[in-house]
Structure formats: structure tokens, C-alpha cells
N, C-alpha and C positions, 0 to 999 in steps of 0.2 A: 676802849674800842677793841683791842688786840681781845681782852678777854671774853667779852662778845663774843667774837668771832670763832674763837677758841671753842667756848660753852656751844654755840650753834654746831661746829665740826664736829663736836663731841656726840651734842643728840640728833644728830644725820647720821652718825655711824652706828649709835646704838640704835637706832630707829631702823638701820639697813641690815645688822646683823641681831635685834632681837626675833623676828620670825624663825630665820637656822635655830637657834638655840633653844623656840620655844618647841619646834619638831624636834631635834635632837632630844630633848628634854621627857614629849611624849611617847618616841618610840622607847626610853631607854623603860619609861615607866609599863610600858603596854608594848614589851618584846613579846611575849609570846601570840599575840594576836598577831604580830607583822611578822612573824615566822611562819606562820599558820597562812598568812595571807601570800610569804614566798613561791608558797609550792604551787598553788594554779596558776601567780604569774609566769614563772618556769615554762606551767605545762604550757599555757597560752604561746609561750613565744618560740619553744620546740616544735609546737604543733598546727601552730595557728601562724604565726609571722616566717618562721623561719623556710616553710614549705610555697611561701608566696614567689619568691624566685623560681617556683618552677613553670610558672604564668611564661614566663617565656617560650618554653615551648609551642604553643600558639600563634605565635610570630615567624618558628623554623620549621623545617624538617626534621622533625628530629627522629634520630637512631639511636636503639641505647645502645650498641656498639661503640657509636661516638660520641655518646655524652649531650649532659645540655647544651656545653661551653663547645663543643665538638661541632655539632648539625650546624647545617647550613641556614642563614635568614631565605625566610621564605615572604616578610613582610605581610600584606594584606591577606593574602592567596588563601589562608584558608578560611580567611571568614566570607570573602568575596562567595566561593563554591556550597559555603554552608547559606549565606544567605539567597542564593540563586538554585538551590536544589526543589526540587518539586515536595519533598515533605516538609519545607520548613516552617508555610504557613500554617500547616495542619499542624504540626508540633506545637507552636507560638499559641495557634488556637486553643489545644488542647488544655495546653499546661495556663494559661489566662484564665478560660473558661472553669476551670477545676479548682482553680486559687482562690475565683471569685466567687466560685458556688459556697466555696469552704466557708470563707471568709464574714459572707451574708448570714448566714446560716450557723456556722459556729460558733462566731466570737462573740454573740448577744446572750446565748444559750445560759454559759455558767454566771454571767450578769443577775439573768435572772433567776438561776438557780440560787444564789448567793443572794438576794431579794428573798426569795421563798424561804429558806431556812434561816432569816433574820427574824423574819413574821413567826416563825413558829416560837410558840411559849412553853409548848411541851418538851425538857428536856432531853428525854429518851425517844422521844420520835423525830425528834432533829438530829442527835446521836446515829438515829439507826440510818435515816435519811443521808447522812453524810458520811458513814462505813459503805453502804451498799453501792455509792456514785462512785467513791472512790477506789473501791475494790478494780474497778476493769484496767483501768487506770494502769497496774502493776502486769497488767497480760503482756506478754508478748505479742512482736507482731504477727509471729508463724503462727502462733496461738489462737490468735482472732484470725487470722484470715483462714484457718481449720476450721474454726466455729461457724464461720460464715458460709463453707461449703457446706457443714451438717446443715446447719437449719437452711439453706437455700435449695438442699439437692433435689430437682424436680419429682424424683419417687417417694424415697422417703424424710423428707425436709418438713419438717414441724408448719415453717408457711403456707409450703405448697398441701400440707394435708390441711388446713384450712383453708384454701381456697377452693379443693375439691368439696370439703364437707358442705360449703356456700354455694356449689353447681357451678364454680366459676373451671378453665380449664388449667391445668399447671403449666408452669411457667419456670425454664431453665435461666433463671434471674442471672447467672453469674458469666455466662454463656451469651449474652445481649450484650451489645454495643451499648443500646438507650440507657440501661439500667445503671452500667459501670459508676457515675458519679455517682447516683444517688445511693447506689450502695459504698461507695469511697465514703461519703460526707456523714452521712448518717451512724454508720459504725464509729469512724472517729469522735461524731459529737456523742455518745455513748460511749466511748472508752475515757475521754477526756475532759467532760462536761463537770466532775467533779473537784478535780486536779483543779480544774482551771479557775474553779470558782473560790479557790482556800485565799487567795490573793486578796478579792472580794469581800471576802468576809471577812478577813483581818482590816480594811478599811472601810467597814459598815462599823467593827469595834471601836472604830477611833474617833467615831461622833460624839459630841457630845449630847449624852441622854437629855441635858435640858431644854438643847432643841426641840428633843421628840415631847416634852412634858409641856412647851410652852403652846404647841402646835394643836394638843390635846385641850389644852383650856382654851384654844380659839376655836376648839368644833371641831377640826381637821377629822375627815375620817380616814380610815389605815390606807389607802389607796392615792392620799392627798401626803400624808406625812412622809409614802414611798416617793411621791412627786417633789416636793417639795422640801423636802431634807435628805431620805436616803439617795435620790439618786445627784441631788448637788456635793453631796458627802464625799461619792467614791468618783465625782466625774472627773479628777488631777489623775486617780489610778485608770480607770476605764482609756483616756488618752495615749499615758503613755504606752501602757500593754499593747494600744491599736495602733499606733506609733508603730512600737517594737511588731508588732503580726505582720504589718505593709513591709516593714524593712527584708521578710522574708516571706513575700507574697510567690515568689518563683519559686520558692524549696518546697516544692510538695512533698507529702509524702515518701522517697523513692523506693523503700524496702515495701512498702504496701504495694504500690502501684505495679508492683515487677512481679509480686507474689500473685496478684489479682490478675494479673494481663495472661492473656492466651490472644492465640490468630484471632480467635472469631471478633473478641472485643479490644483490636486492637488500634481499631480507627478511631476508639474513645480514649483508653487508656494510657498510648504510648503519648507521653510527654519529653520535656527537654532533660531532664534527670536518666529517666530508663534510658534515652537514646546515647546520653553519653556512656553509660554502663555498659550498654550492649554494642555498641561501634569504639568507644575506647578501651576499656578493659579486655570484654571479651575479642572484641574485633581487632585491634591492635593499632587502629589510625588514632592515636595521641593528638598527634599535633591537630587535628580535627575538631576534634572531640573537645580539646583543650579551648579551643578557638570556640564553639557552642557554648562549655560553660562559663568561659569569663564572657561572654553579652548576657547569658543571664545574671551572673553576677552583676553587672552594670547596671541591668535594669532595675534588680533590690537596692543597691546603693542611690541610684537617683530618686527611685519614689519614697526611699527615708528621708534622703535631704528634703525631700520637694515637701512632705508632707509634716516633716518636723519643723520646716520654715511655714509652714500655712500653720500650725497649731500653733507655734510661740508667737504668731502674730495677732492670731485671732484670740487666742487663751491666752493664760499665763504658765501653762502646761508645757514643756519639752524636755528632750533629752539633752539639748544643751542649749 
């Protein structure tokens, strides 16, 4: 009996200390990858965790004379003022409205791009096809948003002299309130539609061909085997990427939107991003400011949850 019990005590302990050992065991085998893998957790927690304490200021007054730990609790106050100011539906609006235009409109683009250059058989014209997407990709944003005044500029701007040669009259596109998104949303699906599509296409590679071969001897034609294999193929990827896009549906663009914004198109373009740049940074009301962007943060954090708990229910798809 005693021995029993013995023998039990024995494989309870090694049953609770073989997992340590079998980790200990792999990192000692594959140290160089978990060395590799130190240095962004580092950055992460220097840049990303450790800077989170200063969320507090949003709660104070603060002065940098006297420090975070220094300024005074200010409590609610500054979000009560942020959320009872006269621009803050317009902001709310602005920065919604532009997320979701993106959103519609973007996130299907490199889907189907990544669709199109699976269909193609020609090596070198899907090569060239996937150089020329990806190229904008590397522009900077000062870069495109230059380019965007060349070709926009109502004299001599490449569009506008094609609207003239049509009889139509020119059009100061950059200079419009209406225009602002659709020139926001449009450039970016052009700068990033190929980028985005590389994900895609490494999981269109990871079907297996004999779905596509079995689907062929039932008739399937190329539009039916896109239906009915490639896109059940990549829809675990398609998820969670759209997962991960919702969890930062408030981060728009803000280096775009700041470079594109002037007076005139400013009833479209100023969002919650430029408003903290331009009243916290430049303007100096932190504690403000600070106050504005942790509710947008809130709001990315809840529609992750929200929407990572409605895909692991309904799919077998999430990020946890």
C-alpha cells in the first residue's frame, strides 16, 4: 500500500515538474531564437507597457514642473469638458465615419487581390503584378501625400487636365471638405492593397491542390472553385486580420490626416488623433488631451473584445 502511494507521489511530481523541464530543455536547444525573440519583448515593455503609467495624467492636472506623482487629482473633469464641448460630436463623427469608410472599402480590396493573382498561371505576369502593388507600399507618407497634391493640383494636376480635356470644369479636390475621405481611403487602398494581400496569398499556398483537382472533376468552374475552396481556405486568416483591423478601428491614419488637413477641409478631416496632436502637443493641455485619447483607446479595446467574443462563438476563428 505504502508503495502505491509512494509510486503515485512519484508520477504526480514528475507529471508536475516534466512540462519545466521539457521548456527548460527547448529553450536550451533553440537559445538563439529566444534571444532573438528578447529584444522586441524589451522593446514592447520599455515602449509599449512601461509608458502606460502615464495614462494617469487624464485623471490630474498635470504640470510638468510637478511631475505625474506631483499634479494634483482632477478625477472625471477632464473628460466630463471633453465630452460636453461642442466639437466632440463632430470629432466622434468624423473619426467613425472615416474608419468605416476605410474599413468597407479597404479591407476586402487585398482579399481579392490575393484571389486575382492565385487565378493567374502566368508566372511573370503575376510576378510583375505583385512588384508593381507592392512598390507604393514602401512610399512614405510625406511622399504620397506630395504626390497627391501633384496629381490633384487644379492647374496643372494630371486629373484635373483630364477633366478639362472631358469639358468637365476643374476641381480643387484637396481643398473640399466632400472629397477629403475619399481621397484619404482611396490612396491608402493604393498604397497598401498589396502589402496587405502577401498574408493572403501565403494562405491561398496552404490549400491543399487536391481540393482544387477534386472540385475540377466535379465541373466546378474557376469562379465556383474561388467559392467554394479558395475562399473557405483563407476565411480562419480573413477573420482574424478583421479581428485585429476592428481592434484599431479608431487609429486612423494620423500622420496622413494632419498632412492632408487645412482650414478649408477641416470639418471633414479633423478627427480624434489630429485633435490630440494639435491641443496636447502642440497646444500644451495634456491632461486633456490625455483624457480624449484613452476613450478612444477604450473604444478599440471594447470592439476587440466584443467582436473576438462574437467570432469565437460563431466560428472556430479568434485571437484567444
Amino acid at each position: 500500500m505504502m508503495q502505491a502511494e509512494a509510486a503515485k507521489s512519484t508520477t504526480s511530481t514528475n507529471s508536475e515538474w516534466k512540462p519545466k523541464h521539457v521548456l527548460r530543455k527547448r529553450i536550451l536547444v533553440r537559445y538563439e531564437l529566444y534571444l532573438m525573440l528578447f529584444i522586441p519583448i524589451i522593446w514592447y515593455i520599455l515602449f509599449k507597457y512601461v509608458p502606460m503609467y502615464g495614462i494617469t495624467i487624464a485623471f490630474k492636472d498635470f504640470s510638468a514642473t510637478k511631475g505625474i506623482l506631483g499634479s494634483p487629482w482632477a478625477g472625471l473633469a477632464h473628460f466630463e469638458r471633453f465630452f460636453s464641448s461642442v466639437y466632440f460630436w463632430e470629432l466622434l463623427w468624423n473619426t467613425i465615419s472615416l474608419s468605416l469608410f476605410q474599413l468597407l472599402f479597404g479591407f476586402p480590396i487585398p482579399i481579392l487581390l490575393a484571389l486575382l493573382l492565385n487565378e493567374i498561371r502566368l508566372r511573370w505576369l503575376q510576378k510583375l503584378l505583385q512588384n508593381v502593388s507592392y512598390i507604393p507600399h514602401f512610399l512614405s507618407i510625406i511622399v504620397l501625400v506630395g504626390m497627391l497634391n501633384i496629381f490633384l493640383d487644379p492647374e496643372t494636376g494630371k486629373i484635373n487636365q483630364i477633366l478639362m480635356m472631358l469639358g468637365m470644369d476643374s476641381v480643387n479636390f484637396m481643398q473640399k471638405a466632400e472629397w477629403f475621405q475619399t481621397i484619404f481611403v482611396s490612396s491608402g487602398i493604393w498604397q497598401h492593397m498589396g502589402w496587405g494581400s502577401i498574408i493572403y496569398l501565403a494562405a491561398l499556398s496552404g490549400i491543399d491542390p487536391t481540393l482544387y483537382e477534386a472540385a475540377k472533376i466535379d465541373g466546378a468552374t474557376r469562379l465556383q472553385r474561388i467559392k467554394h475552396v479558395s475562399i473557405p481556405g483563407i476565411m480562419p486568416t480573413i477573420i482574424i486580420l478583421f479581428i485585429l483591423q476592428i481592434g484599431q478601428l479608431m487609429d486612423v491614419g494620423f500622420e496622413k490626416a494632419l498632412l492632408m488637413q487645412n482650414p478649408i477641409n477641416a470639418s471633414k478631416s479633423d478627427i480624434l488623433p489630429t485633435f490630440v496632436y494639435k491641443n496636447g502637443i502642440m497646444g500644451g493641455q495634456f491632461s486633456y488631451t490625455a483624457a480624449a485619447g484613452l476613450f478612444n483607446a477604450v473604444i478599440d479595446f471594447t470592439l476587440l473584445v466584443l467582436v473576438n467574443w462574437f467570432a469565437k462563438k460563431k466560428t472556430d476563428s479568434s485571437l484567444w
